[in-house]
Each structure stands twice: as structure tokens, then as C-alpha cells.
N, C-alpha and C positions, 0 to 999 in steps of 0.2 A: 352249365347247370346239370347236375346228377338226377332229377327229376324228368324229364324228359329224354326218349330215345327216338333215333332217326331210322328209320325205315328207308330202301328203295324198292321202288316197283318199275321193274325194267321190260324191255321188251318188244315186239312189234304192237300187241294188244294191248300196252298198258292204259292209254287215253280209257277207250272203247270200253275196256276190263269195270275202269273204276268210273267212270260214267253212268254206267248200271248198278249200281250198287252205292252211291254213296248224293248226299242231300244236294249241292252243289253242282253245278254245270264246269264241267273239265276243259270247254271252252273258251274262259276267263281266265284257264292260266297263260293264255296268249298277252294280255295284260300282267301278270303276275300273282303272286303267289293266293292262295283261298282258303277260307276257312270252313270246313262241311264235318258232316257225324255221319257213320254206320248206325243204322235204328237196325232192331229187330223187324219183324213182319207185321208185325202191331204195332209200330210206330215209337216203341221206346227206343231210349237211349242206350248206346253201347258203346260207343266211343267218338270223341271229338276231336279233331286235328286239327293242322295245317298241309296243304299240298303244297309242292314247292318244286318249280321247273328246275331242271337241273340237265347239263348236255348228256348225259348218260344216261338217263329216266327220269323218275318223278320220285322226290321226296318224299315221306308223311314223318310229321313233327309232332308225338303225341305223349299223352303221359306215359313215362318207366312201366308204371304202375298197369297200365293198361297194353302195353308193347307186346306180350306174347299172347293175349288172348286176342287183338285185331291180327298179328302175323296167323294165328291159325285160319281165323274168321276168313280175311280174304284168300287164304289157302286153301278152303272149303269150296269157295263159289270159284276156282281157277278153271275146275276139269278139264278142257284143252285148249283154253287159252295159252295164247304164247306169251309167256309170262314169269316172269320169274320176282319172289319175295323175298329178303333177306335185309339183313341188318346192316347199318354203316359206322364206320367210328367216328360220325361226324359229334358235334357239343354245339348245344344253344348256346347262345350269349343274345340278351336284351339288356336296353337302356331305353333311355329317354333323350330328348334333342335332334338334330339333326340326323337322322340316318345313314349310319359307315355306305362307302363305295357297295360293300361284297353283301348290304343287309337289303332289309324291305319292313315298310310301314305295315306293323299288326293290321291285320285287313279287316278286324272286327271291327273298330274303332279309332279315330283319328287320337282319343287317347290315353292311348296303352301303349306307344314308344314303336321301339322296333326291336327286330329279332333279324339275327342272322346263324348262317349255320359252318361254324369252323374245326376244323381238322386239331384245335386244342381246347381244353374247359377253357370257360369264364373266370378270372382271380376271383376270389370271393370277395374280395375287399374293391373289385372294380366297380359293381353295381351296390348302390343306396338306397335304390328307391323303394318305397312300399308299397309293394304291387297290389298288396291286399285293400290299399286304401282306394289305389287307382280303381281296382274293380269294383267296388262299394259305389265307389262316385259313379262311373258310367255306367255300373249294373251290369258287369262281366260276372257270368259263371263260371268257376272253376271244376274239371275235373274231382271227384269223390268227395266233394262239398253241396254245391249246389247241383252238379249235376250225377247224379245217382241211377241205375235200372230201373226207376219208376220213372222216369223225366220224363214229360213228351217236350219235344225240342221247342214249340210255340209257348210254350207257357216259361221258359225261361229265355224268352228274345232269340231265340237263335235268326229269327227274319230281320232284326233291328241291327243285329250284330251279322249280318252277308253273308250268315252261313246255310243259306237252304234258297233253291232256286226257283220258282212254283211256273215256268216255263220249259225245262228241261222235258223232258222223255221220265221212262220209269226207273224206279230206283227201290231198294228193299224198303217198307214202310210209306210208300209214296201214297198212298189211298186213304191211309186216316192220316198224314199230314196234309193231305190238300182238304179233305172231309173239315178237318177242325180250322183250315184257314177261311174255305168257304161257308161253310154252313152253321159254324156255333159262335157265339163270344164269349171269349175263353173267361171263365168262373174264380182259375185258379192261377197263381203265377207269380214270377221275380219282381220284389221289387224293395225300393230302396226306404228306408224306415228311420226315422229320429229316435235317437237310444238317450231315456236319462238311466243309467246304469248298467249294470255287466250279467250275460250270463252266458253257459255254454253254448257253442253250438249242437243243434239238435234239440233246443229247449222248445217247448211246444207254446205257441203264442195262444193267448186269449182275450175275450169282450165279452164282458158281462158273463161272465162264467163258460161260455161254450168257446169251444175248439174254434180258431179263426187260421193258424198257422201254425210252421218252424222259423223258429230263430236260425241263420247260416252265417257267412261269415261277418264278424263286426271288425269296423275301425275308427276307434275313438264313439262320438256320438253318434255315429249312422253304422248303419249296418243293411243286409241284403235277409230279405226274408221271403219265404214262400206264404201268400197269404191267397184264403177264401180271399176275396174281394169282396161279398155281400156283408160280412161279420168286420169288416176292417176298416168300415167308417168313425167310427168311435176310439174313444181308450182300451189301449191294450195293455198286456203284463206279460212278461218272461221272466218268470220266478218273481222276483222284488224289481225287476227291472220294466220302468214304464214306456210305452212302444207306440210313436204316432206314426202315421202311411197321410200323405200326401199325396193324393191323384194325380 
């Protein structure tokens, strides 16, 4: 896949390095592979990966899109760690079924298939499936859809989906992710919605006239939406298109 780039973080320092800095306990990759985000210091979003053991270092499997601004990011926080960041020519390839020998089961969800990381692309014509629907069904966030610089990781499942530790030691944004798991219930957040009709994403959902959400991504009748939850008991609209949330 052209959308996703492979990162290593090599090194004496590397566990310890990204251990501090990232949602996830680095401990778990003794079991295999994890899925964690870089928050800002204020607890939003800035990028979401996968870590992945490898005999020469640690992986990270993250969006294209997002690939040079985490290379810089944790090149920021190195200063003399023994450490080194750079790019690999590895290619994702995911599917669904059994898991290849050289792959490992999406650690978000038992399902979302699996991913492996190979030294050639994926055919295009190997993989069918509609990933977009998968995520709809189990309420997977994707990179620059549902998860945006405003995200805080709990209000889009990031705890539902393995990816934030509330055990580990400190981590950039660790004080208002632990603040908003212990002490508030969360107002706003992902979740999954019955569509009669179509509209873009980014379409601003409503009830009874006032603001309740965004519409993000659809597939077929259901789609993924960010709703107020207090406004999202009732009938909603996105454009002409009519929008029920089921608790």
C-alpha cells in the first residue's frame, strides 16, 4: 500500500526513547506488535501508528501522510539518546483470514484482518476488501478522517481499540488523558450511526435544529460520526440525509 510508510527506530535507547513519549506501553511488544498515537502536551492528536518488533529495531507503520512530520517530531525529543530515526523500503500489505507466517493480527480489533510488512508493494488487485466498511462496523478511526489535530484519543476509542496504556509511566499528554479517563464522562465522541441517505463527509449533523455532530466516514447505510451525545438521542439530519445513533 502507497499510503502508509515504514519508519525504524534503532538503537540502544530505542524501547526507553519511545516509551516516554508515545500512549502505549513498549513492554507489550514482547507479545507483539501495538497500536499507540504521539499526542501533543495537551493531549491531542498528532499521529497514530503501529509498533512493530523487528531484529534490527522497532518498526512504526504510519500514514504517508503523516511520515515526515512524526520523523521530525521524535527527532525533536532524541537530544542524546542513542537513537537513531530513518525511513525503510519496507510496503504494507493487509488482508483478511488467516494470518500469512511473516504477518500479525491488527492489534486494534480482532476485525480488521491483518498486516504485514514486505520488502515489495501489495498487487492492487490482491486485496478486495472494504476496509472502509470494516471500520464503520467496528468503529475504527482512520488517519485525516476521523482522527484530525482536534481529536482527543478517548473520545474516538483509542482505549477500546489497545491503543493507550493508563498503567504505564509518563508519556507526552499523559495528564489530561488520564484527567479525561478518570474524572469526566466523555460528552463527545465516535460512534456508529444508521444512514437513510448520502452526504459528504465533514457534513455537520443536527436535532431539532441545533448542532449535535459531523458526519465522517459512510458505508452503505451506517457510517461513523462524531456526536454531542446529549443532542443525539432523537432524529437527526445531514443535509437531506436522515441519521439515528443507537447507544
Amino acid at each position: 500500500m502507497t499510503d502508509r510508510r515504514i519508519l525504524k527506530v534503532s538503537g540502544a535507547d530505542s524501547e526507553e526513547f519511545l516509551q516516554g513519549l508515545i500512549t502505549n506501553d513498549m513492554a507489550k511488544l514482547a507479545q507483539g506488535p501495538i497500536y499507540a498515537a504521539l499526542l501533543t502536551p495537551q493531549g491531542k492528536y498528532l499521529a497514530d501508528f503501529f509498533v512493530v518488533p523487528a531484529p534490527d529495531g522497532i518498526l512504526i507503520d504510519v500514514a504517508a501522510a503523516l511520515g515526515d512530520m512524526l520523523k521530525q517530531r521524535l527527532s525533536m525529543y532524541k537530544l542524546r539518546a542513542k537513537v537513531e530515526i530513518a525511513d525503510t523500503d519496507l510496503h504494507l500489505h493487509r488482508g483478511t483470514g488467516p494470518v500469512p507466517e511473516d504477518g500479525f493480527a491488527d492489534p486494534r480489533t480482532d476485525g480488521m484482518g491483518w498486516r504485514a510488512l514486505r520488502d515489495t508493494p501489495q498487487d492492487s488487485t490482491a486485496d478486495t476488501t472494504n476496509w472502509d466498511a470494516l471500520r464503520v462496523a467496528h468503529i475504527v478511526p482512520e488517519t485525516g478522517i476521523e482522527l484530525t489535530p482536534d481529536t482527543f484519543p478517548l473520545e474516538v476509542g483509542f482505549e477500546r481499540l489497545n491503543g493507550v496504556d493508563f498503567r504505564k509511566g509518563c508519556y507526552v499528554g499523559q495528564e489530561v488523558t488520564a484527567r479525561m479517563k478518570h474524572k469526566t464522562t466523555l460528552r463527545k465522541g465516535l460512534a456508529r450511526v444508521a444512514m437513510d441517505g448520502e452526504a459528504p463527509v465533514g457534513t455537520e449533523i443536527t436535532a431539532e435544529g441545533k448542532a449535535a455532530g459531523t458526519l465522517l466516514t459512510q458505508a452503505g447505510d451506517q457510517a461513523l460520526a462524531y456526536l454531542r451525545f446529549d443532542r443525539a438521542a432523537g432524529p437527526m439530519q445531514a443535509e437531506t440525509a436522515k441519521v439515528t445513533w443507537s447507544p
